[in-house]
PDBQT receptor file of N, H, CA, C and O in Angstrom, charges set to zero:
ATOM      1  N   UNK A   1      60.423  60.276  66.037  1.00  0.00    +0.000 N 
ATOM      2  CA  UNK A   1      60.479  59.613  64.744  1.00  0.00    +0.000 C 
ATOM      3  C   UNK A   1      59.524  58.419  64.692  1.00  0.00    +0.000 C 
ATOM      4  O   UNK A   1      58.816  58.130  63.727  1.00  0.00    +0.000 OA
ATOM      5  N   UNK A   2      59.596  57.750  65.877  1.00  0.00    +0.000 N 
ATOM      6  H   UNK A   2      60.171  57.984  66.661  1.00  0.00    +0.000 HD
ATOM      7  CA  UNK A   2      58.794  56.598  65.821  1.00  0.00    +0.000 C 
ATOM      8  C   UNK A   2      57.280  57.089  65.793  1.00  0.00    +0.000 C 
ATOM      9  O   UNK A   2      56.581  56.642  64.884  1.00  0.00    +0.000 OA
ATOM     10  N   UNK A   3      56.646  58.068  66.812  1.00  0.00    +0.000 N 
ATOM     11  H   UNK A   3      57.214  58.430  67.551  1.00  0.00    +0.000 HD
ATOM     12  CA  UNK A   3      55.477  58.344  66.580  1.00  0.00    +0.000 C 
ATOM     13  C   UNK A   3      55.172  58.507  65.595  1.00  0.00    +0.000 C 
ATOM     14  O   UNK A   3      54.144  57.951  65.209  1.00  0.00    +0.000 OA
ATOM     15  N   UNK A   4      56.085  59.534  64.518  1.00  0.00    +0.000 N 
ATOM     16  H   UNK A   4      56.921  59.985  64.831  1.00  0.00    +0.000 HD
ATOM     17  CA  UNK A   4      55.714  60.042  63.068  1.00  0.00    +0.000 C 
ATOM     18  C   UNK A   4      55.042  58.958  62.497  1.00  0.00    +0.000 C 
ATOM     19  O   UNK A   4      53.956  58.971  61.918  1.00  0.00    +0.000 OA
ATOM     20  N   UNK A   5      56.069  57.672  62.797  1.00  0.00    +0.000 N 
ATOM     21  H   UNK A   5      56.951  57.661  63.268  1.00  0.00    +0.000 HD
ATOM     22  CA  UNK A   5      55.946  57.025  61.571  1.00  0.00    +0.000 C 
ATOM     23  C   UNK A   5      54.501  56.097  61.758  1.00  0.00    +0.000 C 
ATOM     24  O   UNK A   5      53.876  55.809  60.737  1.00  0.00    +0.000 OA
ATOM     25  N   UNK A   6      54.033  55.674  63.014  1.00  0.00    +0.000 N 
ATOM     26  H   UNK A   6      54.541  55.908  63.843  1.00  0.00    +0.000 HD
ATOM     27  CA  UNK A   6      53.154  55.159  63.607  1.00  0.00    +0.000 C 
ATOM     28  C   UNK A   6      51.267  55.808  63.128  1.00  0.00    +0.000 C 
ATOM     29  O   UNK A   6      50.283  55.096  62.930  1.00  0.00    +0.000 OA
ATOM     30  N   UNK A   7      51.357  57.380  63.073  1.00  0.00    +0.000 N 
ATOM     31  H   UNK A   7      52.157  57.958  63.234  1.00  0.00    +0.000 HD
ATOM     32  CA  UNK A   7      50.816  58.495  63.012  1.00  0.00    +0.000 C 
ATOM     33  C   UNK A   7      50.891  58.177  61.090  1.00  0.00    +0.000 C 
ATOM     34  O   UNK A   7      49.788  57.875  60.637  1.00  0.00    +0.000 OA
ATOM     35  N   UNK A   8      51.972  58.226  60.107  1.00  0.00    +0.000 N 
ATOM     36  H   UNK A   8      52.868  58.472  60.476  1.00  0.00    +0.000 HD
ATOM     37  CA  UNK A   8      52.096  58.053  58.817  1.00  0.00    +0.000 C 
ATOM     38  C   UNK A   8      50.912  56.271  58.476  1.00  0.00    +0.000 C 
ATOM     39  O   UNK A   8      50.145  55.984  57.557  1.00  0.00    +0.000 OA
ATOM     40  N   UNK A   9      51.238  55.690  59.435  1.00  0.00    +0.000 N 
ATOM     41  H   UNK A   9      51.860  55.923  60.182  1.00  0.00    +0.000 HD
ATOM     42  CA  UNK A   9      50.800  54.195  59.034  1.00  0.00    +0.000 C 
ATOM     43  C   UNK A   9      49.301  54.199  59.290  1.00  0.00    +0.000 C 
ATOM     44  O   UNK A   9      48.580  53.548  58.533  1.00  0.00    +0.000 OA
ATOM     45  N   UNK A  10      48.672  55.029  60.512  1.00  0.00    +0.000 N 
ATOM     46  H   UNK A  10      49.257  55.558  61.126  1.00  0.00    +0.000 HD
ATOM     47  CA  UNK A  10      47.311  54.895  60.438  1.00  0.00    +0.000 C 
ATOM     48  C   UNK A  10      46.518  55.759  59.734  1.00  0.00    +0.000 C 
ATOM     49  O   UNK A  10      45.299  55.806  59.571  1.00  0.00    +0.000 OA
ATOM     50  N   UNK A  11      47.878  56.769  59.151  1.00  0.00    +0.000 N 
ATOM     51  H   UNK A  11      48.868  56.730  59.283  1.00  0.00    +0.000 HD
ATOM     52  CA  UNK A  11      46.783  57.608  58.099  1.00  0.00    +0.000 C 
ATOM     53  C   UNK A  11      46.710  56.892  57.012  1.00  0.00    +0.000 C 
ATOM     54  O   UNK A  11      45.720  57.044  56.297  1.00  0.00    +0.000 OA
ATOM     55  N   UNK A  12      47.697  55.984  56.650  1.00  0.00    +0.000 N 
ATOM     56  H   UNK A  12      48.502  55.861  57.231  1.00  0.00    +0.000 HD
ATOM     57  CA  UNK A  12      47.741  55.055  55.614  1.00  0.00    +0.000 C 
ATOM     58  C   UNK A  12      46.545  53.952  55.214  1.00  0.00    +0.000 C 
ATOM     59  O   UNK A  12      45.977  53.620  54.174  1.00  0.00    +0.000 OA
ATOM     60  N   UNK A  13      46.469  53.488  56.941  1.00  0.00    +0.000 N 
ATOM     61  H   UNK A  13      46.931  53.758  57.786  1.00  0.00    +0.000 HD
ATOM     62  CA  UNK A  13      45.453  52.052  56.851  1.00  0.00    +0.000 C 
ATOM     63  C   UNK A  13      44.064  53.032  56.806  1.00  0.00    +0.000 C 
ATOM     64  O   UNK A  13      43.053  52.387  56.531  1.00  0.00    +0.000 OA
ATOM     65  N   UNK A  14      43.889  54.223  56.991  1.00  0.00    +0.000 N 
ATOM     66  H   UNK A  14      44.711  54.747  57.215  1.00  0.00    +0.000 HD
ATOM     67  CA  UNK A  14      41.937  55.452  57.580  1.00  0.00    +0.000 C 
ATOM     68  C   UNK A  14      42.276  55.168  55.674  1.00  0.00    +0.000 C 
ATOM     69  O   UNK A  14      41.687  54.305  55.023  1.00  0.00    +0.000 OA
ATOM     70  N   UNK A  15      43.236  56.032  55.150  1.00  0.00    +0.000 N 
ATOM     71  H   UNK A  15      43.714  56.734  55.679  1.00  0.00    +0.000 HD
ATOM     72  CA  UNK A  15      42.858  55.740  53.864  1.00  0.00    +0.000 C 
ATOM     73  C   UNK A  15      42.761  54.959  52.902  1.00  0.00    +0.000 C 
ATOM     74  O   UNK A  15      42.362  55.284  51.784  1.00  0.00    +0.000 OA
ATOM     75  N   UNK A  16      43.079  53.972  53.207  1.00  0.00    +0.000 N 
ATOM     76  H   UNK A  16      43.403  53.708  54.115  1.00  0.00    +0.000 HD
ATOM     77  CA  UNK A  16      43.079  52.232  52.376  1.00  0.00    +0.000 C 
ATOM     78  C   UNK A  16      41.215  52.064  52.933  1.00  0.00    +0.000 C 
ATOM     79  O   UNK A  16      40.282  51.899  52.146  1.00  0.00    +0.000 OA
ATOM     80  N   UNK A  17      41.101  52.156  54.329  1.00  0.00    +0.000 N 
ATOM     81  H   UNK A  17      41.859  52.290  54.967  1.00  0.00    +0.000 HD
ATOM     82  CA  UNK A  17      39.987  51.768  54.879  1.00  0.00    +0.000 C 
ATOM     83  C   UNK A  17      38.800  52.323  54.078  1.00  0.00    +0.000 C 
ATOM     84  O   UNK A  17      37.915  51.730  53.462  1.00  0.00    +0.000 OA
ATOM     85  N   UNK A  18      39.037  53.628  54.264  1.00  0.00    +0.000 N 
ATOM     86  H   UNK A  18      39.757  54.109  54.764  1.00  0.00    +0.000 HD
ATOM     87  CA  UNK A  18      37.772  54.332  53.184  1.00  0.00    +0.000 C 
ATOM     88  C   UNK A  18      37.825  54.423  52.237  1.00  0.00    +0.000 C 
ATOM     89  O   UNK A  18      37.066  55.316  51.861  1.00  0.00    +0.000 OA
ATOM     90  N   UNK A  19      38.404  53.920  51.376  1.00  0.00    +0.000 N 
ATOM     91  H   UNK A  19      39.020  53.195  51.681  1.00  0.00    +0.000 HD
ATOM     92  CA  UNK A  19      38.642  53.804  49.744  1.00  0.00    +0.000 C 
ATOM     93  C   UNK A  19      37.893  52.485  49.683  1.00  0.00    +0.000 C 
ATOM     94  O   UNK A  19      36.959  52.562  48.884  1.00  0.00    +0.000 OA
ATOM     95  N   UNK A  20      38.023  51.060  50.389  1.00  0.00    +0.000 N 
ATOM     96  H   UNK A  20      38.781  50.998  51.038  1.00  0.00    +0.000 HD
ATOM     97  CA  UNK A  20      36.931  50.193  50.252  1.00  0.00    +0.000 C 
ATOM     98  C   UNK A  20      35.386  50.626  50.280  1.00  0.00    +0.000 C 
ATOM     99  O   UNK A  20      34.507  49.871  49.863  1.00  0.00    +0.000 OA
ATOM    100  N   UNK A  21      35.061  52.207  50.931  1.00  0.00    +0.000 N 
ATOM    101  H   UNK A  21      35.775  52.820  51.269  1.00  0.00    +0.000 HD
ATOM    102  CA  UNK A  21      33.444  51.546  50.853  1.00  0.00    +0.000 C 
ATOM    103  C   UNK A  21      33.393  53.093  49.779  1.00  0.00    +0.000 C 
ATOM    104  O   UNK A  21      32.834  54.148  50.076  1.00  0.00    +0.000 OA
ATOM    105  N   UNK A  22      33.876  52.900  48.978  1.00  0.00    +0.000 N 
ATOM    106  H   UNK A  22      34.330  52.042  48.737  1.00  0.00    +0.000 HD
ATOM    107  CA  UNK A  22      33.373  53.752  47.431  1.00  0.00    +0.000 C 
ATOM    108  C   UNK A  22      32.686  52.622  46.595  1.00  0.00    +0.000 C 
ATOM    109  O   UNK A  22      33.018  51.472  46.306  1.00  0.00    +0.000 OA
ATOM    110  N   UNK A  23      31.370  53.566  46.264  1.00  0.00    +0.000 N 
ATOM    111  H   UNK A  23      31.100  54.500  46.499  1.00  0.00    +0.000 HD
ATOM    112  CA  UNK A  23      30.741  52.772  45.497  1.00  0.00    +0.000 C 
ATOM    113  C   UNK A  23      30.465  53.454  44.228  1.00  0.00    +0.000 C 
ATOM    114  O   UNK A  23      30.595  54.678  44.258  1.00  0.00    +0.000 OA
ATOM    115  N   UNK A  24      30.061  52.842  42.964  1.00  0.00    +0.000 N 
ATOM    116  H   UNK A  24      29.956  51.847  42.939  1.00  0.00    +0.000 HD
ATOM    117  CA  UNK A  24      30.014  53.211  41.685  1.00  0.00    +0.000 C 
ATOM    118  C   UNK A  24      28.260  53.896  41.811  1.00  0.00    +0.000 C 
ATOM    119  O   UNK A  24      27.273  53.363  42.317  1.00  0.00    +0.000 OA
ATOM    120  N   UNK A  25      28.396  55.249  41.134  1.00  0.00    +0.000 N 
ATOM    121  H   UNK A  25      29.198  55.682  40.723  1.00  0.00    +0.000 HD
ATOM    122  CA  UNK A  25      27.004  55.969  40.906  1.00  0.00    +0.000 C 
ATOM    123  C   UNK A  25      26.165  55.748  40.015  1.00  0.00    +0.000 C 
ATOM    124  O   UNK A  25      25.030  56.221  40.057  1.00  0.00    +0.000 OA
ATOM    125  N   UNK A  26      26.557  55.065  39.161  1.00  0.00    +0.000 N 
ATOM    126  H   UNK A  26      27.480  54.681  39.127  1.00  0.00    +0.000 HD
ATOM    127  CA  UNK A  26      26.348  54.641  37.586  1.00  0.00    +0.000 C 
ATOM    128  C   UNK A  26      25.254  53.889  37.812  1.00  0.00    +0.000 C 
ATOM    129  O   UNK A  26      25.246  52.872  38.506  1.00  0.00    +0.000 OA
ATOM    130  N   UNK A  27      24.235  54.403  37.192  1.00  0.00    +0.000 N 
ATOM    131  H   UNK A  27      24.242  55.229  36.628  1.00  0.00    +0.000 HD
ATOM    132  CA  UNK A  27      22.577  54.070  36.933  1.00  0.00    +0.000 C 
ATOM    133  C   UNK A  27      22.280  53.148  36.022  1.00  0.00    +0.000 C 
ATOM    134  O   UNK A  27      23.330  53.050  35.388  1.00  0.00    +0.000 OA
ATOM    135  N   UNK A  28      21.299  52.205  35.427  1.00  0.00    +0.000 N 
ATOM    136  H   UNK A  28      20.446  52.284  35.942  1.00  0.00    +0.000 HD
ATOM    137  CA  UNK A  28      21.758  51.039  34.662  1.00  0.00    +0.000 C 
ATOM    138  C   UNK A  28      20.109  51.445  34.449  1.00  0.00    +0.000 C 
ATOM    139  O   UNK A  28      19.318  51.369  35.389  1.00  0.00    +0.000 OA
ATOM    140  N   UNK A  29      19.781  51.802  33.337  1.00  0.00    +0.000 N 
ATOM    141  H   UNK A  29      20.424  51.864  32.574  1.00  0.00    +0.000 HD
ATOM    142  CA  UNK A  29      18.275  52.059  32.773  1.00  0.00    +0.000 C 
ATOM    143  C   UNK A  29      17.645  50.637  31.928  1.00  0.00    +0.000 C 
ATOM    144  O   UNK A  29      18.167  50.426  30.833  1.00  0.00    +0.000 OA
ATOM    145  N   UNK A  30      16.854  49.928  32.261  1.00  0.00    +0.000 N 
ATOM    146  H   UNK A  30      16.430  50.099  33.150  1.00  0.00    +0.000 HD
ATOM    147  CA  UNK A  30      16.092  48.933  31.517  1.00  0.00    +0.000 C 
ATOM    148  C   UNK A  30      14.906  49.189  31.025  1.00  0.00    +0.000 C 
ATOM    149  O   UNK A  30      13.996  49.888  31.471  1.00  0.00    +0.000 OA
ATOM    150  N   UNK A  31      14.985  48.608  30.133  1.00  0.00    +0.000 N 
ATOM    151  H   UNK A  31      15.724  48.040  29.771  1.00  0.00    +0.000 HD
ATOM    152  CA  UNK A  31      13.490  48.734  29.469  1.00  0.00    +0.000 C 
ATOM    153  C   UNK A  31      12.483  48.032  29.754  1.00  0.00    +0.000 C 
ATOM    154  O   UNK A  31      12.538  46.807  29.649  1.00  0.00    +0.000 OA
ATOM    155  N   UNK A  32      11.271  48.729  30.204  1.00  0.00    +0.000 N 
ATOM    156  H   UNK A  32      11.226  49.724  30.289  1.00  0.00    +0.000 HD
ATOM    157  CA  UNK A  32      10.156  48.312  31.144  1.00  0.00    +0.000 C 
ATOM    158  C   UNK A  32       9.341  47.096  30.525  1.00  0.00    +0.000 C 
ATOM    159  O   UNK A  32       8.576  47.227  29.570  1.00  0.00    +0.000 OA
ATOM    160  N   UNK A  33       9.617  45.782  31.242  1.00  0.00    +0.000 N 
ATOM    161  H   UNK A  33      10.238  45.675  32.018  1.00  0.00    +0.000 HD
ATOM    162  CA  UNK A  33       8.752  44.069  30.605  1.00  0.00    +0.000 C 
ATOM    163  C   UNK A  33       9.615  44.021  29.784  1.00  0.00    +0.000 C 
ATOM    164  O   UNK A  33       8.952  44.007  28.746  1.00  0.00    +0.000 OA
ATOM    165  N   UNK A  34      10.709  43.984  29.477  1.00  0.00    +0.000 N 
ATOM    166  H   UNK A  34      11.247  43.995  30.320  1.00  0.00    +0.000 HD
ATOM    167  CA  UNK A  34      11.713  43.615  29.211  1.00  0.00    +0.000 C 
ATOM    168  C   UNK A  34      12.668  42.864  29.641  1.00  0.00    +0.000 C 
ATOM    169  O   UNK A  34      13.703  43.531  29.650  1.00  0.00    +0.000 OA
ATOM    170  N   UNK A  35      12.902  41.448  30.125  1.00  0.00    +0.000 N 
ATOM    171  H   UNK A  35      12.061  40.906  30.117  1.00  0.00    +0.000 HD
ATOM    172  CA  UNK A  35      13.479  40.572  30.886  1.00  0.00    +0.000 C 
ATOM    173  C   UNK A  35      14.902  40.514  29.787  1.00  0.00    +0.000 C 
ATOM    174  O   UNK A  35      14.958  40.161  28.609  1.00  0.00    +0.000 OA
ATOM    175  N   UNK A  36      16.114  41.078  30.830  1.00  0.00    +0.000 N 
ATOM    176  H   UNK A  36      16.069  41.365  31.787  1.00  0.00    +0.000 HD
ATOM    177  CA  UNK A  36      17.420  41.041  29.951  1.00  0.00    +0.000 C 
ATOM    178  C   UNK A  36      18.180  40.123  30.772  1.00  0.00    +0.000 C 
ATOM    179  O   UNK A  36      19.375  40.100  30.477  1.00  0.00    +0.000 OA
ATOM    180  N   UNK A  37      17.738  39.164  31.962  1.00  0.00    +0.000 N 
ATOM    181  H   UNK A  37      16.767  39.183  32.201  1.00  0.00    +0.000 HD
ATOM    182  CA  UNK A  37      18.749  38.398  32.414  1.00  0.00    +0.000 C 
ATOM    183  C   UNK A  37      18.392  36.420  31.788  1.00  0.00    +0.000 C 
ATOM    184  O   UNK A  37      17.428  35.996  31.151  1.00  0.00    +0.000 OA
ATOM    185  N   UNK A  38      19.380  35.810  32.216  1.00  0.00    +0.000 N 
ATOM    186  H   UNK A  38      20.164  36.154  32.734  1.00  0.00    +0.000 HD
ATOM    187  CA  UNK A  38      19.773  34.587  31.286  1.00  0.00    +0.000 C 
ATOM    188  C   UNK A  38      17.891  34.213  30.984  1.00  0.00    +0.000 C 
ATOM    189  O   UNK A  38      16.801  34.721  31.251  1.00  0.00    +0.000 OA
ATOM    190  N   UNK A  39      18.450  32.998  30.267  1.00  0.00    +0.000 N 
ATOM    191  H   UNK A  39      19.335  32.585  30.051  1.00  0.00    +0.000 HD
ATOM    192  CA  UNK A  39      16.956  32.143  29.643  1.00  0.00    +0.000 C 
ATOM    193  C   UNK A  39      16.746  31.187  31.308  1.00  0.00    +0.000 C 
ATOM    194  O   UNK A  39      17.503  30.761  32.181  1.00  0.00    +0.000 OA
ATOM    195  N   UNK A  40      15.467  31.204  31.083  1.00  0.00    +0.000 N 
ATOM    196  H   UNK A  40      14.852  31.550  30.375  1.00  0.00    +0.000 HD
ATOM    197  CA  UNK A  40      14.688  30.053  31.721  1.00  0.00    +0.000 C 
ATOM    198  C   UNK A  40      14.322  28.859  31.815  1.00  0.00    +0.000 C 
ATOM    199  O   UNK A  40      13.149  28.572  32.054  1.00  0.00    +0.000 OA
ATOM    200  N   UNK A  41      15.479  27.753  31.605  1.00  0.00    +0.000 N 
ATOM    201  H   UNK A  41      16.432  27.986  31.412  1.00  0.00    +0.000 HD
ATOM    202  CA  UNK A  41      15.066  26.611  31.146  1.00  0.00    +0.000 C 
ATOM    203  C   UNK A  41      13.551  26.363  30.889  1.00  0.00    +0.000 C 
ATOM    204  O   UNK A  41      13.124  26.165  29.752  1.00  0.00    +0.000 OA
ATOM    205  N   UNK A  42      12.529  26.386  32.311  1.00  0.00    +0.000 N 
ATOM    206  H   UNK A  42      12.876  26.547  33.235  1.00  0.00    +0.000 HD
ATOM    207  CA  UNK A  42      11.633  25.954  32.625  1.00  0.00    +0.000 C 
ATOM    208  C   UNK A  42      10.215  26.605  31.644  1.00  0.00    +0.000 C 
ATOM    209  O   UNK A  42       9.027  26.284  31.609  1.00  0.00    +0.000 OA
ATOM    210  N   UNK A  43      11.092  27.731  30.861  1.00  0.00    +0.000 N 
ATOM    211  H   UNK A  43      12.057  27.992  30.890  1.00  0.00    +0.000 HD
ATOM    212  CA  UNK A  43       9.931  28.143  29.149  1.00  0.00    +0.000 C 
ATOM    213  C   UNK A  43       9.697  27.357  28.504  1.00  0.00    +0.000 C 
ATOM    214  O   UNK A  43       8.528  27.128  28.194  1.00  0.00    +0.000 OA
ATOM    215  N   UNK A  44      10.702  26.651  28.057  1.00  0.00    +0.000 N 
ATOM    216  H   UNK A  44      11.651  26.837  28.309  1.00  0.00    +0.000 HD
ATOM    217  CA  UNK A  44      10.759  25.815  27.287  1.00  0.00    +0.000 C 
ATOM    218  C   UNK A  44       9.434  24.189  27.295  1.00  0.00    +0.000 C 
ATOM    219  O   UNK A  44       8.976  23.561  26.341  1.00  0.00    +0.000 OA
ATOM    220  N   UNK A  45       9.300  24.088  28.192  1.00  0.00    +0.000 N 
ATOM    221  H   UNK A  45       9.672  24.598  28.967  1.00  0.00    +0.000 HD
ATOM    222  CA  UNK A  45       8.739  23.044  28.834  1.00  0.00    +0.000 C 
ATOM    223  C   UNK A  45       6.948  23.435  28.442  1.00  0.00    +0.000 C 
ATOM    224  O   UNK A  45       6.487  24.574  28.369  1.00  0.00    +0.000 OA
ATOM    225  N   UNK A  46       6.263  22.277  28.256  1.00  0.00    +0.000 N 
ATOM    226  H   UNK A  46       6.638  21.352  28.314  1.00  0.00    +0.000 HD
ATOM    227  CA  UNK A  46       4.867  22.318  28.099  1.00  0.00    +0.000 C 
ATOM    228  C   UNK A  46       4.453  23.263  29.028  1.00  0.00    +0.000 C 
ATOM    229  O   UNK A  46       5.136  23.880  29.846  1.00  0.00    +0.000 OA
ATOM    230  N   UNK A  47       3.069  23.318  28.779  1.00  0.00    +0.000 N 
ATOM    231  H   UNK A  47       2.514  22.817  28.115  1.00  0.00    +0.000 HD
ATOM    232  CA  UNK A  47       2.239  24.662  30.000  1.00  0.00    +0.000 C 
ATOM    233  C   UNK A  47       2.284  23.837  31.856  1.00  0.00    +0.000 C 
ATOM    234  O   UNK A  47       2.686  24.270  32.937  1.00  0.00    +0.000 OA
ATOM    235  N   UNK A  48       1.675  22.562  31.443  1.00  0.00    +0.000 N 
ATOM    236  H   UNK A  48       1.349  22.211  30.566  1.00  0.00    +0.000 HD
ATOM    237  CA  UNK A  48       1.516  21.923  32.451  1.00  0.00    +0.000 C 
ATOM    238  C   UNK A  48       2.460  21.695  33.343  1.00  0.00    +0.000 C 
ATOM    239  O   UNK A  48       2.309  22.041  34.515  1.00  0.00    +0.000 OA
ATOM    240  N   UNK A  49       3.657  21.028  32.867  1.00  0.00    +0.000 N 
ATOM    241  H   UNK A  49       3.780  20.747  31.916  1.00  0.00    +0.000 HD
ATOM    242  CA  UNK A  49       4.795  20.116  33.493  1.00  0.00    +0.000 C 
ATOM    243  C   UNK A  49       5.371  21.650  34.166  1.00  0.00    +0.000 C 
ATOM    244  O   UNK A  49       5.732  21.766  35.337  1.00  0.00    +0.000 OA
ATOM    245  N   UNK A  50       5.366  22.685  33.230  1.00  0.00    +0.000 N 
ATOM    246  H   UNK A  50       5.073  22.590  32.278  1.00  0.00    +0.000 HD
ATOM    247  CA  UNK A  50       6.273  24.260  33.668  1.00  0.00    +0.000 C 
ATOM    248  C   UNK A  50       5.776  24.829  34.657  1.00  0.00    +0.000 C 
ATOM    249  O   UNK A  50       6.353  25.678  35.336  1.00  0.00    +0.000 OA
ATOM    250  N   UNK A  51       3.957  24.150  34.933  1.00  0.00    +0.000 N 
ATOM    251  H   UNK A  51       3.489  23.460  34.381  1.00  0.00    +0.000 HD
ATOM    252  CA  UNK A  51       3.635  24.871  36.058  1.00  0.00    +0.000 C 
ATOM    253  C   UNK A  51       3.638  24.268  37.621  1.00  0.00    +0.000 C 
ATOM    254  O   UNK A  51       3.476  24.768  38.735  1.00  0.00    +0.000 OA
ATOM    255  N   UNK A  52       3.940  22.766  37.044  1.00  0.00    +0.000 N 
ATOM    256  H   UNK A  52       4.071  22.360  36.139  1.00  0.00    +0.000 HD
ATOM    257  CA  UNK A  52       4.406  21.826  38.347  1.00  0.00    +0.000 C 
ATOM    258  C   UNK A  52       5.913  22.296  38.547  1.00  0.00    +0.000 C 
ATOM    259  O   UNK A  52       6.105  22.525  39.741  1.00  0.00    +0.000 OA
ATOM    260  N   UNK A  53       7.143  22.533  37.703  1.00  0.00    +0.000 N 
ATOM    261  H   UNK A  53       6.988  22.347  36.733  1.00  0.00    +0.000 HD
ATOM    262  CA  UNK A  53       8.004  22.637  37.966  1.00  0.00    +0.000 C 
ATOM    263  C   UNK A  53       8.150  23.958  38.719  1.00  0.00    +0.000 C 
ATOM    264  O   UNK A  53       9.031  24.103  39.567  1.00  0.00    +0.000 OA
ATOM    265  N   UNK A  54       7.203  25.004  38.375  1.00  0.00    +0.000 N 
ATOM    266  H   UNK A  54       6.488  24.886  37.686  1.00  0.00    +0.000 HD
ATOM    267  CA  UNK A  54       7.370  26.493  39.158  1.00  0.00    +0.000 C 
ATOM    268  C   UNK A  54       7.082  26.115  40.658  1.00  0.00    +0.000 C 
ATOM    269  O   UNK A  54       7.768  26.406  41.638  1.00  0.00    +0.000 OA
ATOM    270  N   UNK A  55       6.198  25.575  40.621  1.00  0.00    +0.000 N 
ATOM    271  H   UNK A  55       5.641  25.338  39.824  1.00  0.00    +0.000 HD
ATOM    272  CA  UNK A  55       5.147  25.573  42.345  1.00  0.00    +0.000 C 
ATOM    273  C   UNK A  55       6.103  24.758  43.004  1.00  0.00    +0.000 C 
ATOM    274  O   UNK A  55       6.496  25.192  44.087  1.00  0.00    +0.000 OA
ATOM    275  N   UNK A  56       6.706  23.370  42.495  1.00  0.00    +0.000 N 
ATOM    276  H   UNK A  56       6.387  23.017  41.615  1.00  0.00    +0.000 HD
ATOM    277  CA  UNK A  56       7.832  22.893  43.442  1.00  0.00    +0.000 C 
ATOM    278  C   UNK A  56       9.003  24.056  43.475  1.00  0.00    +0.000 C 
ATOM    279  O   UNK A  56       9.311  24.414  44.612  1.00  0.00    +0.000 OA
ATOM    280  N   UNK A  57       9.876  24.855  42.104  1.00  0.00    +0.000 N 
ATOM    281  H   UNK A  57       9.626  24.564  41.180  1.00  0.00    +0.000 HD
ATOM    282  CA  UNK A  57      10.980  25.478  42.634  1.00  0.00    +0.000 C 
ATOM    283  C   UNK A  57      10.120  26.719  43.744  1.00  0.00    +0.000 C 
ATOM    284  O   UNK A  57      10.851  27.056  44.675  1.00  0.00    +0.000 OA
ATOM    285  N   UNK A  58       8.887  27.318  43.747  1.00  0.00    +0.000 N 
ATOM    286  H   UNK A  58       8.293  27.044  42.991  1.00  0.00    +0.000 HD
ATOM    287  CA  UNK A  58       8.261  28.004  44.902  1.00  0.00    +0.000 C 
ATOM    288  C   UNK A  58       8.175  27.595  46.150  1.00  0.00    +0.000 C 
ATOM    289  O   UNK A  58       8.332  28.410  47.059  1.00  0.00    +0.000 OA
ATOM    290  N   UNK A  59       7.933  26.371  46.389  1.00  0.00    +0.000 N 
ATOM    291  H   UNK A  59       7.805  25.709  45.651  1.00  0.00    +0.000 HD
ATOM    292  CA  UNK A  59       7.909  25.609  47.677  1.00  0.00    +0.000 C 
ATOM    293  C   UNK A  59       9.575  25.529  48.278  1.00  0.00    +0.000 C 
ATOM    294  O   UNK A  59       9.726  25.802  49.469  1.00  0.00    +0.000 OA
ATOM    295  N   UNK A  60      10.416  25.275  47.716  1.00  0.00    +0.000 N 
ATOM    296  H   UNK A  60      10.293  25.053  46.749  1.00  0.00    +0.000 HD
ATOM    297  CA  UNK A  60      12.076  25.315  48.268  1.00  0.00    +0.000 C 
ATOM    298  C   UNK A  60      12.373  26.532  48.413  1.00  0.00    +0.000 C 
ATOM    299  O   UNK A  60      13.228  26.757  49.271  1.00  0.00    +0.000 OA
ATOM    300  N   UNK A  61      11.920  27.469  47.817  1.00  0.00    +0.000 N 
ATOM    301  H   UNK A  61      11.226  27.287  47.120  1.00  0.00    +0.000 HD
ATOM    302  CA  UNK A  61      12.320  29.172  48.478  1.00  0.00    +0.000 C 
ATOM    303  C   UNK A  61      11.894  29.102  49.563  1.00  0.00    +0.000 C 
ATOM    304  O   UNK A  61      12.543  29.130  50.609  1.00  0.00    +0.000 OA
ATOM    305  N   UNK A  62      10.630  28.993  49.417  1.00  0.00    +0.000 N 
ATOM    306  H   UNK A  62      10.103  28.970  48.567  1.00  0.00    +0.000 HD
ATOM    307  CA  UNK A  62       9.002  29.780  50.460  1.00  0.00    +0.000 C 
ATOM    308  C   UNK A  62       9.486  28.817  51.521  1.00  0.00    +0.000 C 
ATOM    309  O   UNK A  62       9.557  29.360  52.624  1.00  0.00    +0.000 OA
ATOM    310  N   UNK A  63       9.755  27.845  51.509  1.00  0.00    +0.000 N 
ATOM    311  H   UNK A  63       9.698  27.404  50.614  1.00  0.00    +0.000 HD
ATOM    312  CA  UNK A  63       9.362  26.964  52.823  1.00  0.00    +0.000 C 
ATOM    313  C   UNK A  63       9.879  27.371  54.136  1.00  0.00    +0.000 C 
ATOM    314  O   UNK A  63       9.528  26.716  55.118  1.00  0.00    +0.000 OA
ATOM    315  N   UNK A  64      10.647  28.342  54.270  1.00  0.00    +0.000 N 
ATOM    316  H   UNK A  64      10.932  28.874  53.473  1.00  0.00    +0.000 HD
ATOM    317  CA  UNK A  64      11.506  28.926  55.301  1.00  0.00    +0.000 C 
ATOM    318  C   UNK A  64      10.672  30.086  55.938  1.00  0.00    +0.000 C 
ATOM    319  O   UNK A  64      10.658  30.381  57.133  1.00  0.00    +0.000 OA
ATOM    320  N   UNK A  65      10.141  30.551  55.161  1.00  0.00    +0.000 N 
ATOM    321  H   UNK A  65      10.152  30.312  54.190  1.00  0.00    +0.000 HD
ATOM    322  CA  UNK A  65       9.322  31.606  55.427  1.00  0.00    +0.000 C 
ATOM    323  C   UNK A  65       7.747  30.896  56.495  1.00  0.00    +0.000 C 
ATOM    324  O   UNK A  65       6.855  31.661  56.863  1.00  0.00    +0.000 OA
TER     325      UNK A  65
């Protein structure tokens, strides 16, 4: 009885276990030069100041590299 139930519990936890790595198939089609994620503060901003502000937020990525 005890094995059964031991034998019942790890078929329990194999199938809890593999039910976490299901993943969704569902394809998400965008339209090409079409930017659909949030606004850019840094558009907003003159040509100049937007292009000092890019090259510094570039330098805090890059610098690790």
């Amino acid at each position: 009885m005890v094995k059964r139930t031991i034998t019942m519990a790890l078929a329990l936890v194999a199938v809890l276990g593999l039910a976490g790595c299901w993943e969704s198939t569902d394809v998400t089609v965008h339209e090409p030069g079409k930017y659909m994620g949030t606004k850019d503060p840094l558009l907003s901003q003159q040509a100049s100041s937007r292009t000092q502000s890019l090259r510094q937020r570039f330098q805090l990525v890059q610098a690790d590299r």
